[in-house]
Legacy VTK file of the C-alpha trace (Angstrom):
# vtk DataFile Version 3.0
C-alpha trace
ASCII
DATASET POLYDATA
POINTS 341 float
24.982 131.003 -54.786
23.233 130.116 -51.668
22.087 133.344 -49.312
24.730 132.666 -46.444
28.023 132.323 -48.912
26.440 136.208 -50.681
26.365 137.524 -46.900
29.556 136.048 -46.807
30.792 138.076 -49.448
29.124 140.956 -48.985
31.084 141.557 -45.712
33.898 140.778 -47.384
33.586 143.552 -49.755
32.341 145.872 -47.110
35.483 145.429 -45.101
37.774 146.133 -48.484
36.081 148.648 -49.537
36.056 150.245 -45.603
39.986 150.099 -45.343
40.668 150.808 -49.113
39.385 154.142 -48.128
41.735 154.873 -45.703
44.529 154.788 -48.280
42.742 158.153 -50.062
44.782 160.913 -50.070
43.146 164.290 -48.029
44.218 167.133 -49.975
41.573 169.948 -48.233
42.621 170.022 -43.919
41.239 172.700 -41.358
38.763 174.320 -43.572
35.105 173.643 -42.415
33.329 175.240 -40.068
30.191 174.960 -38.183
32.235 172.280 -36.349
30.061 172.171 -32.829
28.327 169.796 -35.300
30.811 166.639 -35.147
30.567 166.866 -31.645
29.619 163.356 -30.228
26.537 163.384 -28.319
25.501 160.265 -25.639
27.527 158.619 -23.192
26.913 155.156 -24.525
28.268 155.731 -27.970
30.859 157.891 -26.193
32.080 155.248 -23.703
32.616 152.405 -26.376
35.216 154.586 -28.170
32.752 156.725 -30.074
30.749 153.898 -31.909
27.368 155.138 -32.547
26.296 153.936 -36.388
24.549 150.688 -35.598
24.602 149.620 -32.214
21.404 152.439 -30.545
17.926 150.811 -29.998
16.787 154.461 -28.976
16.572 158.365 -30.375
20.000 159.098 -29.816
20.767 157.363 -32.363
19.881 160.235 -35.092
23.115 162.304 -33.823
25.124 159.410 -35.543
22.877 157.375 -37.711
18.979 158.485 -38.747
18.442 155.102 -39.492
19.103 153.635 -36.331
15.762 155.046 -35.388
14.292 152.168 -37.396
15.084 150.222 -34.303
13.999 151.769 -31.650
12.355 150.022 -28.759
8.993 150.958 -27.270
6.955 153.601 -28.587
8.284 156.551 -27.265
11.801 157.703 -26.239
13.649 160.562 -24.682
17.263 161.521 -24.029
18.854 164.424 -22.753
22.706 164.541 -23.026
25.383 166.750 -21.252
29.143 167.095 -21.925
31.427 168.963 -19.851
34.196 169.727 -22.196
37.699 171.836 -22.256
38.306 175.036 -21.518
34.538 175.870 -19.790
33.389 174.817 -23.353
29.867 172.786 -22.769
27.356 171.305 -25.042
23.538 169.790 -23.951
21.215 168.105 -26.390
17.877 166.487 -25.983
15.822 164.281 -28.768
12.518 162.743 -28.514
10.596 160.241 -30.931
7.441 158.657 -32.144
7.057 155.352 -33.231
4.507 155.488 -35.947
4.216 151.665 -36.450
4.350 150.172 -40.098
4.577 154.118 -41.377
8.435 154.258 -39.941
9.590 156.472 -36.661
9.875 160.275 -36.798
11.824 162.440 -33.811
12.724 165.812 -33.090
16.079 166.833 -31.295
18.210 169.897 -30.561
21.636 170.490 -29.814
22.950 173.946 -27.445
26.700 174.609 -27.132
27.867 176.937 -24.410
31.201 178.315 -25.033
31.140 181.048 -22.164
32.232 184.369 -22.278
35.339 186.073 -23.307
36.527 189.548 -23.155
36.547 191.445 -26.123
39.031 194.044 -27.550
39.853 196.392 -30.288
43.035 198.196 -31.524
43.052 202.040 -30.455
45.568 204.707 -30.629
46.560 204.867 -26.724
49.603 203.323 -24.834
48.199 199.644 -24.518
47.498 199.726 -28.094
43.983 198.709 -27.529
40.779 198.940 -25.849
37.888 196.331 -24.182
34.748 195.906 -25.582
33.466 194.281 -23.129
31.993 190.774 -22.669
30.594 188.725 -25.290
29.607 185.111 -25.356
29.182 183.527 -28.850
26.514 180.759 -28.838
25.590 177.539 -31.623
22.689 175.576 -31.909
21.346 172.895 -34.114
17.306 171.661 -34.633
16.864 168.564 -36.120
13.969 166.404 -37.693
14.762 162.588 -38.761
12.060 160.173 -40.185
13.727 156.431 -40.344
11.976 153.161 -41.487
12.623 149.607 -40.780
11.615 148.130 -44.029
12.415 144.793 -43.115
13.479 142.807 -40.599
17.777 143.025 -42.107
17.612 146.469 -43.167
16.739 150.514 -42.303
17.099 153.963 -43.851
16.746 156.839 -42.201
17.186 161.059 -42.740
17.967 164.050 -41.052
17.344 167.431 -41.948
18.343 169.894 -39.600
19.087 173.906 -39.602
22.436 175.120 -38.012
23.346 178.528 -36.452
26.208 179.906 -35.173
26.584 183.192 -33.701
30.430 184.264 -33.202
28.707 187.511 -31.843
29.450 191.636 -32.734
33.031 193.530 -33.548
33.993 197.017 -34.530
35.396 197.052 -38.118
36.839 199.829 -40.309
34.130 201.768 -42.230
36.538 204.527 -43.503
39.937 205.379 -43.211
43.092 203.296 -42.998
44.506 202.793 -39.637
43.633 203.881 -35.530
46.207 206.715 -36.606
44.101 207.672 -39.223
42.286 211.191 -38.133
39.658 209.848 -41.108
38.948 206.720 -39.191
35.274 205.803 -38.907
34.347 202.272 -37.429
30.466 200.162 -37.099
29.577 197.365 -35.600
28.907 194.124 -37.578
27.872 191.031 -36.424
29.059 187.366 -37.308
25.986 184.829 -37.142
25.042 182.608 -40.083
22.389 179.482 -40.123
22.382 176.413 -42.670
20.090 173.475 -43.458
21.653 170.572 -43.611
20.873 166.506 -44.037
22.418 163.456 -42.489
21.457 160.097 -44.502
22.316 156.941 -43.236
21.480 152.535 -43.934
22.018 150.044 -41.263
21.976 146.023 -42.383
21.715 143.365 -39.801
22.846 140.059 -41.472
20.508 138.284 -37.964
23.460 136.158 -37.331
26.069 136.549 -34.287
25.105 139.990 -34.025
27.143 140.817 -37.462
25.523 144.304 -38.584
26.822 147.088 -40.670
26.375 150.614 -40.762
26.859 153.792 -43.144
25.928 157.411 -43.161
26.597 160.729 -44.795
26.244 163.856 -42.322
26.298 167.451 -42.618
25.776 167.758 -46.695
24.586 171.264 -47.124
26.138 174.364 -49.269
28.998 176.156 -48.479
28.735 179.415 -46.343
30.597 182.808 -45.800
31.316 185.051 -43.222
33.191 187.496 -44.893
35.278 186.616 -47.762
36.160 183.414 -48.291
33.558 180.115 -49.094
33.944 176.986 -46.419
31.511 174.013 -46.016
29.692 172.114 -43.128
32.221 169.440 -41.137
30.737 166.619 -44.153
31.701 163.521 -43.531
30.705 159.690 -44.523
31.349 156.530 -41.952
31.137 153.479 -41.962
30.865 150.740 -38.923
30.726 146.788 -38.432
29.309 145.176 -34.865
29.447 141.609 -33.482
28.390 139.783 -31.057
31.747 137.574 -29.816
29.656 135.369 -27.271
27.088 134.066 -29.771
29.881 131.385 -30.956
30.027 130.431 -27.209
27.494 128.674 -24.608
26.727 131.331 -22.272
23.793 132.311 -22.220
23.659 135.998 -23.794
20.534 137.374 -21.240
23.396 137.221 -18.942
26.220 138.300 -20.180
26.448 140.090 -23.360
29.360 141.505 -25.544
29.682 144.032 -28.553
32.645 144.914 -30.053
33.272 146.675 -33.576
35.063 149.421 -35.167
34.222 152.233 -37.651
35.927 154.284 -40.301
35.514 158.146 -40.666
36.054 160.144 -43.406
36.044 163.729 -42.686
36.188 166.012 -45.651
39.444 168.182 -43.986
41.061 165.663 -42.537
43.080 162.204 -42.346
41.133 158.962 -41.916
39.900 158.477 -38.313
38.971 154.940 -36.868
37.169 153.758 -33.579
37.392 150.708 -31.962
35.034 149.785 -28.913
33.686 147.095 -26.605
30.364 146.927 -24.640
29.554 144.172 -21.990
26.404 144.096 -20.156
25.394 142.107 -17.598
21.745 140.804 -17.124
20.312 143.616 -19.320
21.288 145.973 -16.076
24.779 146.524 -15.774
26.881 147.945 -18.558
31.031 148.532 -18.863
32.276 150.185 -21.813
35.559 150.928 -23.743
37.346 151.994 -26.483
40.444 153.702 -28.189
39.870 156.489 -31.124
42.971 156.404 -33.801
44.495 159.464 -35.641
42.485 162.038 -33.801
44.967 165.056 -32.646
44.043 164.697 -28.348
41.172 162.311 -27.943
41.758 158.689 -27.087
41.162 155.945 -24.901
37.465 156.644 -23.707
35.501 154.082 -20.473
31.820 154.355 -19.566
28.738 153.208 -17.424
25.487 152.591 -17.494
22.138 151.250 -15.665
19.154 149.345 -17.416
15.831 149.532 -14.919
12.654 148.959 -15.774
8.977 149.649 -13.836
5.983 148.228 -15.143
6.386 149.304 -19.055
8.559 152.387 -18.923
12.435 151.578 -19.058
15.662 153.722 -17.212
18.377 154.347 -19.133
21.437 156.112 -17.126
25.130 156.427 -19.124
28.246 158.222 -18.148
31.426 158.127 -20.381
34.883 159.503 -19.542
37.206 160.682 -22.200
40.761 161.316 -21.952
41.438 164.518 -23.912
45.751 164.888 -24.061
46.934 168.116 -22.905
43.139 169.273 -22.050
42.873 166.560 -19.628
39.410 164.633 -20.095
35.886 165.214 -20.736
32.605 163.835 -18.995
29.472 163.359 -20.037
26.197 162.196 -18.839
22.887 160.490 -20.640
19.550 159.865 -19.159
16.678 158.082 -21.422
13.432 156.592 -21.016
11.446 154.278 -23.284
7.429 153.107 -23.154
LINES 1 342
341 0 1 2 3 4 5 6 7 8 9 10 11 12 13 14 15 16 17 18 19 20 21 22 23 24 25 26 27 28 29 30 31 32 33 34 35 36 37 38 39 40 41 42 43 44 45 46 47 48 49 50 51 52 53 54 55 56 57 58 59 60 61 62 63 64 65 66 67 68 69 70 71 72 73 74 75 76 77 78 79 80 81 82 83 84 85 86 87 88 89 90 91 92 93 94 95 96 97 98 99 100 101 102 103 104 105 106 107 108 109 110 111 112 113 114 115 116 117 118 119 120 121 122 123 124 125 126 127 128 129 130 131 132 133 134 135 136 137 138 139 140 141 142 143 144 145 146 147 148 149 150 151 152 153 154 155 156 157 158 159 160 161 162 163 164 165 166 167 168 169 170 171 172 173 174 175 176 177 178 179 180 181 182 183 184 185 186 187 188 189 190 191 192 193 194 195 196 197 198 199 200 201 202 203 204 205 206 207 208 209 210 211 212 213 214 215 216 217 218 219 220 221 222 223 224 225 226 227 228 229 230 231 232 233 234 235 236 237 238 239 240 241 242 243 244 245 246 247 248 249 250 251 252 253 254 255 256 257 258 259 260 261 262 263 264 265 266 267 268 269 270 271 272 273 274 275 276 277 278 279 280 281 282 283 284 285 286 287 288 289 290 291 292 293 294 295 296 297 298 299 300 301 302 303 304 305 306 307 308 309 310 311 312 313 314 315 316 317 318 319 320 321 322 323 324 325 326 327 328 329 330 331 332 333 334 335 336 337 338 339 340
């Protein structure tokens, strides 16, 4: 069989096996934790419906796919990232990498969420019933180290280990005794923070021909954890993404105008199948419009974005915004700035 008809076929049985999975049957729902992790980071992934697996030439690319990183353009790149989310709920993230040449490209990044503070209680035997505490403000954060190789000009791997923490903060809990009523009633402090390694592993495949690439990754595969009594695991989940490049069957020329559009499949370990389906047009490697539509996710939709392409002398501008409509919470922003040289 001649290489083109087994590329051919090999999409073919990518696509089947993509959508067969989206018949399987989620039996486990609402039982991870840790799940500031499945947050998506970058505006330009963001803004073209949350399609991040194959479609980065820079380090953001390891909060989606580690071997994306493969790819990256220049030899070194920053990004910092900032979402304002719902209800005063923020998150900020910032990755930087190396490109070590033939010996593959390593980067370090770290994710911050700020959930704000909240007013703490605890039951007591007086009129209201209870008492405050106080103000507390629980915190996450994630570190994470990804090493990715391009191994040939088709095809990259890529991994990310990274080390997890949440802190839910301090509350008062029965030591002794039975009830508030209870004259024998002795209470402590104890506090609620737990950190896990974890490892993302991910494969992107260009097939070099009308932009036709395909992406996969595992994230968050670590042990299960426990607060108190009862076992839960990381937000695991495996994906799975195809990109092309519409234009390439026409006669424009692409350094002008440019299109992407693709979709991906999620499989979440406590929940149904989620897809994404996207679009990016840029124009003269400077101006960028994005969209997309998210399916089967509970408020999140139909997302837009921005961005600007500069560059002086060797060092290239990267600035992204991407709106999100969020249902009932009303929508969520967020804002990217990179450079590359």
């Amino acid at each position: 069989m001649k290489p083109k008809k087994n590329s051919i076929l090999l999409v073919y049985l990518l696509i089947f096996s993509i959508f067969n999975t989206t018949n399987a049957e989620i039996i486990k729902k609402g039982q991870t934790g840790f799940r500031f992790l499945e947050n998506p980071i970058s505006a330009e992934a963001i803004g073209r419906g949350g399609l991040g697996l194959v479609n980065f030439t820079n380090s953001n690319t390891v909060f989606w796919n580690p071997s994306g990183l493969g790819w990256m353009e220049g030899k070194f790149d920053f990004n910092s990232n900032y979402t304002k989310g719902i209800a005063d709920i923020n998150y900020s993230s910032f990755v930087g990498a190396i490109n070590l040449g033939k010996y593959g490209v390593l980067a370090l990044d770290f994710l911050n969420m700020d959930y704000g503070e909240f007013y703490g209680t605890r039951r007591a035997n007086n009129e209201k019933g209870f008492e405050d505490t106080g103000v507390f403000s629980p915190n996450a954060y994630a570190v994470g180290l990804t090493f990715s190789q391009k191994v040939s000009d088709r095809f990259s791997y890529g991994v990310r280990s990274k080390y997890a923490v949440q802190d839910l903060g301090s509350t008062w809990i029965g030591l002794e005794g039975t009830d508030v009523t209870d004259t024998n009633l002795v209470i402590g402090k104890k506090d609620y923070s737990h950190g896990e390694p974890a490892i993302d592993i991910g494969a992107t495949y260009d097939f070099l021909s009308n932009g036709l690439r395909f992406g996969a990754v595992m994230r968050n595969f670590s042990r299960e954890i426990k607060y108190e009594r009862k076992n839960f695991p990381l937000p695991f989940l495996v994906s799975f993404s195809l990109s092309l490049k519409p234009l390439s069957f026409s006669k424009l020329d692409e350094n002008i105008h440019s299109l992407i559009v693709g979709f991906e499949t999620c499989h979440p370990r406590d929940f149904k199948e989620k897809v994404k389906i996207g679009a990016e047009y840029t124009y003269q490697n400077i101006l960028i419009i994005r969209s997309g539509y998210m399916v089967n996710y509970d408020e999140r939709g139909l997302t837009f974005g921005a961005g600007i392409r500069q560059t002086y002398a060797d060092v290239k501008l990267r600035f992204d915004y991407a709106f999100q409509d969020f249902g009932i919470f009303n929508s969520v922003h967020t804002f990217s700035f990179g450079v590359t040289y």
